[in-house]
N, C-alpha and C positions, 0 to 999 in steps of 0.2 A: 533449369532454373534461369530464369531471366537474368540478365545483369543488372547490379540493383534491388534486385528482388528480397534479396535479407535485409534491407533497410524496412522491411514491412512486414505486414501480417502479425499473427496473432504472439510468435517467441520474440519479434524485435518490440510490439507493445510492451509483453511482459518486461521485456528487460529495460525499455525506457522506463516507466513506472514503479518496477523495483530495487532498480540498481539506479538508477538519477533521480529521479519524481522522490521516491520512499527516504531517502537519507537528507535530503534537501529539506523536505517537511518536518521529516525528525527534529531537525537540528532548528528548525521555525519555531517551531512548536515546544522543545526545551527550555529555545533561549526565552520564548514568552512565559515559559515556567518559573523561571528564572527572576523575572520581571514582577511576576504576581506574589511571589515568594518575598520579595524581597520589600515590599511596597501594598503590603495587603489592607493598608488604608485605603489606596485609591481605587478602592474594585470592593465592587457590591458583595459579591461574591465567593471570595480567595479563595476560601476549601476547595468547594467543589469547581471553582475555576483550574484550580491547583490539579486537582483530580484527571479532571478532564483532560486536562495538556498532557498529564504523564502516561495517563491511559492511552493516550494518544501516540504519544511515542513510542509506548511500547508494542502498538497493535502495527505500526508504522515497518520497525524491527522486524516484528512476526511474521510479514509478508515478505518482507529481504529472506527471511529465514526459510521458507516452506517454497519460495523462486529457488533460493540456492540449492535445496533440496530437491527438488525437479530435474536439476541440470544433470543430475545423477545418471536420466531416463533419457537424456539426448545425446545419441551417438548414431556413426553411423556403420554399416557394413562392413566396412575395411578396417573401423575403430574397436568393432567387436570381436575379429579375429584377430586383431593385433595382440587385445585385453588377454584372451583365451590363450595367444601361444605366452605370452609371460606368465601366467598363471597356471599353466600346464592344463588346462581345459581338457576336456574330451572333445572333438571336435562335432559340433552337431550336423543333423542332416540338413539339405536345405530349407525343406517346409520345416523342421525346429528350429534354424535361425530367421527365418521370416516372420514363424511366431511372436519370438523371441523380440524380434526388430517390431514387432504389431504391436506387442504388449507392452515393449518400453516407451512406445509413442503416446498410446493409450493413459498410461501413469503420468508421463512430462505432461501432456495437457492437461488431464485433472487437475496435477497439483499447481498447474500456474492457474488453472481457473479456482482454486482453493485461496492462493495468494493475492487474486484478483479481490476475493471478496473479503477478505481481510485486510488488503489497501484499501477497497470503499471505506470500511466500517471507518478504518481512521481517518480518511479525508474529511468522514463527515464529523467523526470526533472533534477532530481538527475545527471545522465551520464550527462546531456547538463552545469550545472553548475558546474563542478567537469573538465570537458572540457575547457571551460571560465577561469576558474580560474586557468589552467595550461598556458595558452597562454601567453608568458611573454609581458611586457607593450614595447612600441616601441623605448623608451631611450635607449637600448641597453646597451652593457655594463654588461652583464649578462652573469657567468661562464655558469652558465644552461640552458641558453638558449634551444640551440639545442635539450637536456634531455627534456626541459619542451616541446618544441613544440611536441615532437613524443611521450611522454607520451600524450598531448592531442587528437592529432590525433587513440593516439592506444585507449583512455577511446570514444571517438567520433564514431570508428570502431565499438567497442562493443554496446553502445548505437543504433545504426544503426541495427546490428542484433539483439540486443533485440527488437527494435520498428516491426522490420519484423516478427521475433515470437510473438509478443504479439498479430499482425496483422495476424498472419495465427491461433491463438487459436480465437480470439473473430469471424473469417468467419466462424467457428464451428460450 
């Protein structure tokens, strides 16, 4: 392995994005729940603004939860006969611990590519209620109006080309 090299590829993505990215947005995304909940005058929307953000955070979680559940699947050779002599193992042969070391590789990247698509869904949650909750309510009478509609239209834009890349990564 290069030096350097675990600062990349596909487990240090995961873990940027589910362990920094995912708790970050969470916590965006509540405190804006928070905001709508609390002030459902100024939003067109509240419910289903309200909705959105929580669904949000919770789809957020769910991808921290099915990374953390992967890590299960990463170990290495030396980590797996360690596990085996505290556990009193039988000790395998070597093409069954290669298997063994193939098949838990095979699982770890599923389930972060599982996690992967369960962070999209909430990033994009995320843009749909961050959208919602820019829309001003229909009483009028609002300096920002105008601010707020093309701020949500331009966070809606974005959301839209994210949902199209997120769609041309998972046809992959």
């Amino acid at each position: 392995m290069r030096e350097g090299s675990e600062r990349h590829g596909f487990g240090a993505a995961a873990k940027e994005a589910h362990f920094i990215a995912a708790p970050l947005l969470t916590a965006a995304a509540l405190s804006l729940a928070g905001v709508v909940a609390g002030a459902d005058d100024e939003f067109r929307w509240p419910g289903i603004t309200l909705l959105l953000l929580v669904a949000t955070s919770m789809t957020l979680i769910a991808s921290i939860q099915v990374s953390y559940y992967a890590l299960q699947f990463k170990f290495t050779e030396e980590e797996r006969k360690a596990r085996q002599k505290v556990r009193d193992w039988a000790e395998p042969t070597e093409d069954e611990l290669k298997t063994i070391l193939r098949e838990s590789q095979i699982a770890y990247e599923d389930n972060l590519r599982y996690a992967g698509v369960v962070f999209n869904c909430g990033t994009l949650m995320l843009g749909l209620g961050i959208a919602a909750a820019l829309v001003p309510p229909p009483c009028g009478g609002h300096d920002q109006a105008a601010w707020r509609i093309a701020s949500a239209i331009l966070v809606l834009v974005c959301t839209i080309f994210d949902a199209v890349w997120v769609w041309i990564l998972l046809r992959k």
